[in-house]
C-alpha positions in Angstrom: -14.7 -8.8 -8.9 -17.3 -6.2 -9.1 -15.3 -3.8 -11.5 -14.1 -1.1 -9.0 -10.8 0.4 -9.8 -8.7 3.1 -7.6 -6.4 4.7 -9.5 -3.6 5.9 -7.8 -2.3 9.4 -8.7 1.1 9.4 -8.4 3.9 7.9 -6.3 2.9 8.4 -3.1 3.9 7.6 0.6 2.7 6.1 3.6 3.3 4.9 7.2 0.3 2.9 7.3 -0.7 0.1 5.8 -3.4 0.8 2.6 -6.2 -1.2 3.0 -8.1 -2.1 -0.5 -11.7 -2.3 -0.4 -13.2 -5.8 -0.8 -13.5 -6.7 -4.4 -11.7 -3.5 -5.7 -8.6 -3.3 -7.8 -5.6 -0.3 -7.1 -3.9 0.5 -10.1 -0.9 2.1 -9.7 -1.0 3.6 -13.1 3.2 2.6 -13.1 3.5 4.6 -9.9 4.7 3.6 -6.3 3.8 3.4 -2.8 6.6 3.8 -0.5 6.6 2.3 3.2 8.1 4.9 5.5 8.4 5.0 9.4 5.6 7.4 11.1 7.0 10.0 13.5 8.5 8.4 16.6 7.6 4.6 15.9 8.1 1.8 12.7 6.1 0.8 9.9 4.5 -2.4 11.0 2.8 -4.7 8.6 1.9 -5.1 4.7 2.2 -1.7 2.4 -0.7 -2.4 1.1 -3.5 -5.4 2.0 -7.3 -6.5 1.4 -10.4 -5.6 3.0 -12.3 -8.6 2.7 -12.4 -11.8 0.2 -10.3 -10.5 -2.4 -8.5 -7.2 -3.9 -6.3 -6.6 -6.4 -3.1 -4.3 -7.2 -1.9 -3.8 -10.7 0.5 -1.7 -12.7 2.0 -1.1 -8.7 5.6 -0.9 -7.6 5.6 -1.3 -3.9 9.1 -0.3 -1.8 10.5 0.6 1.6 13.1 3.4 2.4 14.5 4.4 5.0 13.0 2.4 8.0 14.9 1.7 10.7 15.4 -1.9 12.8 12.3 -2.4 14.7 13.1 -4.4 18.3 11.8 -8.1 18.4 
């Protein structure tokens, strides 16, 4: 790990899935990310995922709300 921390603001949401940047750490800073579905479709995948060998989340509360049943 090369030392490179995101700090994340505040709780926050997204539709997409976060991508972490090889060899970075997010810290939540004891905030959130919540999973939410975009306009007219579903969240699909990890909240949040690396970008290469390895990333790291700390201090990071991850959660859903709201999404509806996506057809199989």
């Amino acid at each position: 790990m090369n030392g490179n921390v995101l700090t994340l603001a505040g709780t926050c949401a997204t539709s997409s899935t976060l991508l972490i940047p090889d060899g970075y750490v997010l810290d939540g800073a004891g905030n959130y990310i919540i999973a939410v579905d975009p306009p007219g479709g579903h969240f699909t995948g990890p909240i949040a995922r690396n970008c290469g060998g390895s990333a790291f989340y700390v201090n990071l509360g991850l959660m859903a709300m709201g999404l509806s049943d996506a057809p199989l």
